[in-house]
N, C-alpha and C positions, 0 to 999 in steps of 0.2 A: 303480115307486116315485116319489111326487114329495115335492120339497125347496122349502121354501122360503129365500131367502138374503135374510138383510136385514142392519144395519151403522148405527154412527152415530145411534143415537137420543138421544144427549147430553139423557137427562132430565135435568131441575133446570135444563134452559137459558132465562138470559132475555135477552131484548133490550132493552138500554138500559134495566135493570132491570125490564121487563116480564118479570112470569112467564109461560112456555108451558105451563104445567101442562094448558089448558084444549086446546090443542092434542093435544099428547102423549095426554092423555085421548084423544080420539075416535081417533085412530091406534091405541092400543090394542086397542081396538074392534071399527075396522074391520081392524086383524090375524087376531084373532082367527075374525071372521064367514069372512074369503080363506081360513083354514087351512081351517075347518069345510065349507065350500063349495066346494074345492076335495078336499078327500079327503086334505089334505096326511100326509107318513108324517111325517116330518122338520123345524126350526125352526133353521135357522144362524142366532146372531147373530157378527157376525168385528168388535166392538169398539165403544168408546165408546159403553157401555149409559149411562154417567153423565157427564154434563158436567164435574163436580170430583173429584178423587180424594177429598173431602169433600162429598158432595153430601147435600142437605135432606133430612130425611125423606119428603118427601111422595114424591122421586124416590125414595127406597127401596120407602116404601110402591107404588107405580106399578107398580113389577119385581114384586115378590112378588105382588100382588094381581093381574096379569096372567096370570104363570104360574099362580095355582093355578085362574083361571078358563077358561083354554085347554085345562090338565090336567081339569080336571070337563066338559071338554065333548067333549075327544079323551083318554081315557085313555091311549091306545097312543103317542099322539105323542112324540116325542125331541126334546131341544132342546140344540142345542150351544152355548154360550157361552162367547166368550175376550176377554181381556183388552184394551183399548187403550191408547194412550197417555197420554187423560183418565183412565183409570178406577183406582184403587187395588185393585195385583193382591191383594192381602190381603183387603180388603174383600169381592171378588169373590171369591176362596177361601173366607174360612171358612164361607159355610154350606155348601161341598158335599157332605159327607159326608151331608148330612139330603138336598140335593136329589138325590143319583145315585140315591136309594132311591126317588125318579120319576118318571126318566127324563128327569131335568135333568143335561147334564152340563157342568160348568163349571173352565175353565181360566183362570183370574186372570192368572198370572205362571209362567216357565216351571217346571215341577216340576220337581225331582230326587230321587236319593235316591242311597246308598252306592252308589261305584261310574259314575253316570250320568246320564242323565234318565231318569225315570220314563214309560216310555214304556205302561205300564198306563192313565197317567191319558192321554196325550197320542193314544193310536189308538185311535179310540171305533168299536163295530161299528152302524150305523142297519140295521134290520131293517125291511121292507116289511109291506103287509097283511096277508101270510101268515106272519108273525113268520118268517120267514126274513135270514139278512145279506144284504143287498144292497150296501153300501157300505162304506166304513171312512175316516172321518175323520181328516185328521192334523189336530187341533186346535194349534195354533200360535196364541199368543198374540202381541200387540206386545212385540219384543225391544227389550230395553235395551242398552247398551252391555257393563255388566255379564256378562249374560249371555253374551256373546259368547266362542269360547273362543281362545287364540293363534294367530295363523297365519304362515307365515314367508314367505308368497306374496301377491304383488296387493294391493289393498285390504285393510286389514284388519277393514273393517266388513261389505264385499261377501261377500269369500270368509268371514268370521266366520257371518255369515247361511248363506249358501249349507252350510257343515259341517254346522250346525244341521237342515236340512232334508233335507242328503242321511241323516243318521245316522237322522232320524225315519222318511225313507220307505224307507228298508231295514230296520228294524224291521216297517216297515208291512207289506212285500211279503213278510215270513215267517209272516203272519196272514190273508194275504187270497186267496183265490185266481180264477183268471182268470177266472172271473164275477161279478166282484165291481169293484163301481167304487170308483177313490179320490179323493177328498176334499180337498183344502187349505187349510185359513185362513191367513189373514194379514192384520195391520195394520201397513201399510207406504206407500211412497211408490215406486213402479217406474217404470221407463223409458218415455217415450213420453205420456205421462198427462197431465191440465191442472188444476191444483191451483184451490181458490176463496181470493179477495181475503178477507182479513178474521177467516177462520174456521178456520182450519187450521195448527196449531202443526209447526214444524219436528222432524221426527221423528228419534232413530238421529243417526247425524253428520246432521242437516240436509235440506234440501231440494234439496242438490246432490249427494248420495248418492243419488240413485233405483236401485232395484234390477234388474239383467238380468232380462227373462223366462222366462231359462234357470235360473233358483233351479227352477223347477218343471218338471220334464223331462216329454219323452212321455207317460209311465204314469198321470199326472193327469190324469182325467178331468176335474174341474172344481174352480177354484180361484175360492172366497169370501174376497172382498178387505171390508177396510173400511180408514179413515180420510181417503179422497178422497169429498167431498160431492156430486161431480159423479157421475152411472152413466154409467160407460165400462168398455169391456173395455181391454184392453195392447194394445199396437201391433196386430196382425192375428191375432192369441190372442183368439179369441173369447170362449172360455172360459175364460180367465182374467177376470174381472170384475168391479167395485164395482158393488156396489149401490146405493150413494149412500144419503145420509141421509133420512130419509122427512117432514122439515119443513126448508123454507130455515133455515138458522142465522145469517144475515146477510143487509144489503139486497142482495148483490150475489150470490144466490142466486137470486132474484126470477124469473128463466127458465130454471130447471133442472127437469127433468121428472123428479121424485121419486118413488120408483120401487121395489116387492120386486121379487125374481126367480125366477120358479116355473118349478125345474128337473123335469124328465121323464126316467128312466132304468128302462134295461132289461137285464138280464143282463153289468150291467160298462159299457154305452156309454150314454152320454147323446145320451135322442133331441132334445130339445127346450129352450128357454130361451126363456122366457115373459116378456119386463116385465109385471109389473102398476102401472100408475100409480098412485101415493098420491091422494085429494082432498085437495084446498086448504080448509080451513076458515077463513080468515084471510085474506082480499086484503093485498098487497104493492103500493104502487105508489110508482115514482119518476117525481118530476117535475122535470125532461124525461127523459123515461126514458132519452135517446142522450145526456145528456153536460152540465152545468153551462147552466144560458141567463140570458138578458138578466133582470135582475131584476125589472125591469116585467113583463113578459110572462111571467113563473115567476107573480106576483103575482096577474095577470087570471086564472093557469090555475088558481090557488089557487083564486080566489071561485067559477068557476064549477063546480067538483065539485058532487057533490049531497049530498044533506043524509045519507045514508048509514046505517048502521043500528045502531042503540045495540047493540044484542045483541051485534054480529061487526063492530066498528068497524077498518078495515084500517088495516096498519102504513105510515106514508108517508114518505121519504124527498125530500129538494129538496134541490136545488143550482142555486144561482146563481154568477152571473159578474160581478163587479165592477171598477172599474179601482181603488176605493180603499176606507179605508172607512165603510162606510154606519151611523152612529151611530140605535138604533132597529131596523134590519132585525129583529130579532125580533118585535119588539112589528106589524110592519106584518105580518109570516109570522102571528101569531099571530090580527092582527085577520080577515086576510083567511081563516082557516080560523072564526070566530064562529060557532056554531052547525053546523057541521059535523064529524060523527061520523066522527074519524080518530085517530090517535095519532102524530103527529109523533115519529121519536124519529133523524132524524138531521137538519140542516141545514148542507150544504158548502156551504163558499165559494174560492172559486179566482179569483184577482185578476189581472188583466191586463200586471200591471207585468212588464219585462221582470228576474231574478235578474242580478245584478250582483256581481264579487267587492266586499266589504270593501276599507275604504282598507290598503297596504302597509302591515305592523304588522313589516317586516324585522326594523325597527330596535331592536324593543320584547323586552325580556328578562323583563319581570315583568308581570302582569297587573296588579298595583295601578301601573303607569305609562298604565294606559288609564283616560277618564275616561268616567264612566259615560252623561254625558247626550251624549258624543260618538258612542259607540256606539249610543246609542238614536237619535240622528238620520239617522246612517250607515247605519244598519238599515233605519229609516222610508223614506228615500231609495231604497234598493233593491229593496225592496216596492214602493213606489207610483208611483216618479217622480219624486216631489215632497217639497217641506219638511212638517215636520209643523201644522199651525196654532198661531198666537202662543195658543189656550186650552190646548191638547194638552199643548204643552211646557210653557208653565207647571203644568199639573198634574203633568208628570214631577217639575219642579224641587220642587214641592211633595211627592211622592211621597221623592223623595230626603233631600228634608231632612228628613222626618221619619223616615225608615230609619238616616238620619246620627245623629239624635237619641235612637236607640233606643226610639222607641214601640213599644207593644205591638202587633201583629195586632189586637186590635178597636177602636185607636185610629186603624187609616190606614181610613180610610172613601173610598178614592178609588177609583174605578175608569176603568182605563186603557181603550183602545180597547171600546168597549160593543158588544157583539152579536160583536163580531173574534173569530176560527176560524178555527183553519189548514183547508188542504182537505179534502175528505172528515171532518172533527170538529164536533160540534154547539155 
């Protein structure tokens, strides 16, 4: 029997309001052609099918128009889907009653029913070529807090999880028997693991709740993770593993080997685990790709990119390094990319100056006892080093007195530091 494990396709995502629809497309695609070509029996997805618990139709359209084209081309195939943290368990509920009629089966948000969970909809049988069971999924979706039920021991998020799983896979092991492999999802955050910059919401209590590898004991054969972007397994649990998202979702994704994972089982044991690399339909590049550089020389590397390609124009990220600031930097970012096919859509800036506390405010009991253009200088000071220029300030003073004044928002036409961004922000 082979499975495929995939996770994280956060459709409707865009980058700095760039839609990835265009992306997302050919992953589709090219999912589809891997199952077909590979013989696959089976389709785990373990979360974040949608980037918003509200996401565009088109990310709707995308799911359904995928599945029924996978299904017209693999009848037999089974496809498991559970809920994630982005996704609205409801949403992803209500149509299954139409999909389990085939062989979609979808777990939103954890079931119950009088009495428990529902553990009908939660231990799904995958059947091999020979329509035989081969498997038995504990489909587990992203727990919520919610969800969780009392416990009078340990953590109570840890062991709260851990209940939840032991109750499911004792369930499970009264349905399955010893040649039969079991299954796990989960959309979580575990021990050992290395989370991405940018792109990754704090799960559950948080990101300092990562969960023991022991939620999934011996009798797991193989446990399909999603909500880490990165493909890794758990500490020295092979098989316990992310498959990581199948498009970077951030610039600082940019060298992660994107990735399904095409599981191989036989009579209960898994023989094999296959990466299949994602293709990259979209160049990524940061410049300097190791770290902030000198702004001239970010500059020269700008001009000499090549002129690039209208069709698949890549997403480019800069960062420079300033000691102050540089009034313009955009405009000179912008000129030095003139006719070349790119899409700028981050520009850091990280300043040289050494952070300094604030003057001693001991003494100060009220905030309307601090004066505002004191702070803005105190401030300036500790950014840059230096006083702010006699035009600077004056335009504060000017900014001030007309805030004093109470004018309107389309009457203060001033603008304070021009191109100025904190790090890493455009």
């Amino acid at each position: 029997m082979r499975i495929v494990h995939t996770s994280d396709w956060h459709l409707g995502h865009t980058l700095r309001s760039i839609s990835r629809s265009s992306e997302h497309g050919r992953f589709l695609v090219w999912l589809a052609d891997l199952l077909v070509a590979e013989r696959v029996d089976a389709l785990i997805i373990a979360g974040d099918v949608f980037d918003t618990a509200n996401p565009p139709a088109s990310a709707t359209a995308a799911l359904y128009q995928f599945l029924a084209a996978v299904k017209g081309r693999l009848p037999k195939l089974e496809i498991v889907i559970v809920g994630g943290n982005h996704d609205s368990a409801a949403r992803l509920d209500a149509p299954s009653a139409i999909l389990d009629a085939f062989g979609v089966h979808v777990v939103g948000g954890l079931p119950h029913r009088p009495g428990g969970l529902d553990h009908e909809r939660l231990i799904i049988p995958l059947h091999n070529a020979e329509d035989q069971v081969e498997a038995w999924v504990a489909a587990v979706p992203f727990l919520r807090q919610v969800d969780l039920p009392h416990v009078e021991h340990g953590d109570p998020l840890i062991e709260g999880v851990r209940e939840i799983y032991a109750g499911i896979f004792a369930a499970a092991a009264e349905r399955r028997e010893s040649n039969h492999a079991l299954i796990a999802t989960g959309h979580c955050y575990m021990v050992g693991t290395q989370l991405s910059e940018q792109s990754e919401r704090r799960v559950l209590g948080g990101n300092q709740h990562p969960l023991p590898d022991d939620v999934f004991p011996p009798e797991v054969t193989y446990a399909a993770l999603g909500h880490l972007h990165r493909a890794q397994s758990v500490g020295e649990r092979d098989h316990i593993r992310y498959s990581g998202s199948p498009i970077p979702l951030s610039m600082t994704e940019v060298n992660y080997e994107h990735q399904v994972v095409l599981l191989e089982l036989s009579g209960g044991t898994l023989l094999s685990m296959r990466p299949v690399l994602v293709p990259r339909w979209i160049e990524m590049l940061r410049i300097p790709a190791d770290g902030p550089g000198d702004v001239d020389e970010v500059l020269d590397r700008l001009r000499a990119l090549p002129a690039g390609d209208p069709e698949r124009p890549p997403y480019l990220d800069v960062r420079v390094r300033l000691e102050g600031p540089r009034p313009g930097l955009r405009a000179e970012v912008d000129a030095a990319l003139a006719f070349k096919e790119v899409r700028l859509v981050s520009l850091g800036v990280t300043y040289t100056g050494e952070s300094q506390a604030l003057a001693d405010t001991s003494e100060i009991e009220h905030l309307d006892e601090l004066d505002p253009f004191d702070v803005f200088t105190r401030r300036y000071a500790q950014k840059f080093n230096s006083e702010p220029s006699p035009e600077l300030a004056e335009t504060f003073r000017e900014l001030l007195e007309d805030v004093r004044g109470g004018a309107r928002d389309d009457e203060v036409q001033v603008e304070l530091f021009p191109n100025f961004a904190p790090s890493g922000t455009a």
